[in-house]
KEKE-3310 file (N, C-alpha, C; in steps of 0.2 Angstrom, whole numbers, plus 5000, padded with zeros to 4 digits):
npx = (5190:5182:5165:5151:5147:5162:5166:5160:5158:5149:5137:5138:5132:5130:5127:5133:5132:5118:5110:5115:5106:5094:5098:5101:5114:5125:5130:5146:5156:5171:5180:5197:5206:5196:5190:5184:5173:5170:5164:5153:5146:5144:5135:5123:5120:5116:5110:5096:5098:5102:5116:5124:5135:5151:5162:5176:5186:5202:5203:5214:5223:5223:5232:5230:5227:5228:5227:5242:5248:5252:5243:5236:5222:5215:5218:5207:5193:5181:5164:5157:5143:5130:5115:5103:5095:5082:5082:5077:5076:5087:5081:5083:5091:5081:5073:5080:5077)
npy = (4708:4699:4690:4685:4672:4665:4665:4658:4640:4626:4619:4605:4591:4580:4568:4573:4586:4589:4586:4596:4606:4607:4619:4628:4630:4630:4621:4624:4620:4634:4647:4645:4657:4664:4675:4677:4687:4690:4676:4678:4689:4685:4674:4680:4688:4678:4669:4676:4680:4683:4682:4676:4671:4665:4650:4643:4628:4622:4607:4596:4588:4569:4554:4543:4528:4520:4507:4500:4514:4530:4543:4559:4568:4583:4599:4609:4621:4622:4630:4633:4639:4649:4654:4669:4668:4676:4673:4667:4652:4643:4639:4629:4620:4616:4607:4595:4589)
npz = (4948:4959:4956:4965:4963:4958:4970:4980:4975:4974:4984:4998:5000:5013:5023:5035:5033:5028:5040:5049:5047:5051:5062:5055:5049:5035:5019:5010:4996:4994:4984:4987:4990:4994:5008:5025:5027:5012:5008:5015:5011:4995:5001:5004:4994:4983:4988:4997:5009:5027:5034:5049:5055:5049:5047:5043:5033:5028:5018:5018:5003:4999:5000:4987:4977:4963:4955:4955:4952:4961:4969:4973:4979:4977:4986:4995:4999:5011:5018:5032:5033:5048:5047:5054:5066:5064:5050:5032:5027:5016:5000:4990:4999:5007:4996:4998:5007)
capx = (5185:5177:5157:5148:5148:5168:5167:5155:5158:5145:5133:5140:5129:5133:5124:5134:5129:5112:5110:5116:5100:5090:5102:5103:5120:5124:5140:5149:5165:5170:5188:5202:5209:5191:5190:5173:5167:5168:5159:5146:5143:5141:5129:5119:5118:5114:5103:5094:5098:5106:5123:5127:5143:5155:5167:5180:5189:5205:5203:5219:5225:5224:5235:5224:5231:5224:5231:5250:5248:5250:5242:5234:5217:5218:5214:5200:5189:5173:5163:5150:5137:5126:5110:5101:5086:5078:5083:5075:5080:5089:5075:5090:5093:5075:5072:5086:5075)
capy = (4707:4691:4688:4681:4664:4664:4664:4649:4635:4621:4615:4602:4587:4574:4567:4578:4594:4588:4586:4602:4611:4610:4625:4636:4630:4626:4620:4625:4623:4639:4648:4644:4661:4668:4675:4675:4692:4688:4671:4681:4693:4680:4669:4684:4692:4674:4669:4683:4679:4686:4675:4678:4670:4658:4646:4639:4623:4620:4601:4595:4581:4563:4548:4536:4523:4515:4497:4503:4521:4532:4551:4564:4573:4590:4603:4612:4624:4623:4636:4632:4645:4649:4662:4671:4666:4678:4674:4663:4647:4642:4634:4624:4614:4610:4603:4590:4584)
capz = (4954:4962:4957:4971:4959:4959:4977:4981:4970:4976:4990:4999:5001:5014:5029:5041:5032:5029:5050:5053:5044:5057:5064:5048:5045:5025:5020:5001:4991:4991:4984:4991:4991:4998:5014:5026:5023:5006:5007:5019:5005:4990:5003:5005:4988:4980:4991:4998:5018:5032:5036:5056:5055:5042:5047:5037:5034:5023:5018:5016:5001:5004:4997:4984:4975:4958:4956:4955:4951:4968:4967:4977:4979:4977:4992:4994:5005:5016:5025:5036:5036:5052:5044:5060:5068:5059:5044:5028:5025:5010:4997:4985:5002:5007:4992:4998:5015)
cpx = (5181:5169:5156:5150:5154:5167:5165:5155:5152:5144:5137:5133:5128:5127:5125:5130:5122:5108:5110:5110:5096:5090:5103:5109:5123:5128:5142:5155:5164:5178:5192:5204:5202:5193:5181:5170:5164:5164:5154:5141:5140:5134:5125:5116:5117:5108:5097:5093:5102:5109:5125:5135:5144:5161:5171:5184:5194:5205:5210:5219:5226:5228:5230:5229:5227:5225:5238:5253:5245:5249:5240:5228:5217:5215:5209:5197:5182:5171:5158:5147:5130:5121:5110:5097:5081:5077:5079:5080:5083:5085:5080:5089:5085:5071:5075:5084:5070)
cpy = (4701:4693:4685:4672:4661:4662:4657:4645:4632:4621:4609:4597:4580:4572:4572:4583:4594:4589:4594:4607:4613:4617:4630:4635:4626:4627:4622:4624:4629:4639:4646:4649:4665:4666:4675:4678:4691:4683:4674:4685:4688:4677:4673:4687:4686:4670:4672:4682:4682:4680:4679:4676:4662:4656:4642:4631:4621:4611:4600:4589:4578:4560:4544:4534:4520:4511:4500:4510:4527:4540:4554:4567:4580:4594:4606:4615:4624:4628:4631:4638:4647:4657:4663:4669:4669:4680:4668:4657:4647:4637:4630:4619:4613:4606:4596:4587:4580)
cpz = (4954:4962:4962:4968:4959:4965:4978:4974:4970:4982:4992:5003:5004:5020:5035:5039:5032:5036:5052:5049:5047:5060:5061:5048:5039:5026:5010:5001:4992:4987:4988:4993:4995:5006:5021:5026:5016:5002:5012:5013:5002:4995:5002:4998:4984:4981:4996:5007:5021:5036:5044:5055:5051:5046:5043:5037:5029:5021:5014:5011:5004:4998:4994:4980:4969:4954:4956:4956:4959:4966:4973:4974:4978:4984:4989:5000:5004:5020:5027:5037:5040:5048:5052:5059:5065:5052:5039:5026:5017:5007:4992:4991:5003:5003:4994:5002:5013)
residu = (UNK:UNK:UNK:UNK:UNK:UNK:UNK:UNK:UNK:UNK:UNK:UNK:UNK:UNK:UNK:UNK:UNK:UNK:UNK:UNK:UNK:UNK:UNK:UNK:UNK:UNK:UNK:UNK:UNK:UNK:UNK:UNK:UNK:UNK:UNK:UNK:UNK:UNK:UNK:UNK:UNK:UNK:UNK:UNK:UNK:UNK:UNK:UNK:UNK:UNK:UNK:UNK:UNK:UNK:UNK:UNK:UNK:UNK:UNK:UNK:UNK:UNK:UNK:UNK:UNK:UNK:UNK:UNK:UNK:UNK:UNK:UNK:UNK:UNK:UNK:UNK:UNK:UNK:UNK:UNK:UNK:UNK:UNK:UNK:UNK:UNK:UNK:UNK:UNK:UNK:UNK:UNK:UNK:UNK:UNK:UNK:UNK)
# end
């Protein structure tokens, strides 16, 4: 069985995600194999809020090149999570504004 922690790997920290704060929407790594209830759950039992709705993103590998040597990025997934309006912010990211 999948801990909340399994689930959610990392915050994702960029200009976009930072932007969309204003909206209550936080972005994470999460598992590949997790689905959205289950990144619903972990957001909520981690950080003590009520999640309206997650959205996901498969990030597909890209081609990188380093001087001769050609590889690959690995995949990876994103949620995007909208809390409810009457829900607590998340104190990890207000630290970050």
């Amino acid at each position: 069985m999948k801990t909340a922690h399994d689930v959610i790997i990392r915050p994702i920290i960029t200009e976009a995600s930072m932007s969309r704060l204003a909206d209550k929407k936080y972005t994470f790594e999460v598992a590949s194999d997790a689905n959205k209830i289950e990144i619903k759950k972990a957001v909520e039992e981690i950080f003590k809020v009520k999640v309206d709705k997650v959205n996901t993103i498969s990030v597909k590998s890209k081609e990188k090149r380093v001087g001769y040597h050609l590889g690959r990025t690995s995949e990876w997934k994103k949620a995007i999570v909208t809390l409810k309006p009457d829900s607590k912010t998340i104190e990890f990211f207000d630290s970050m504004m």
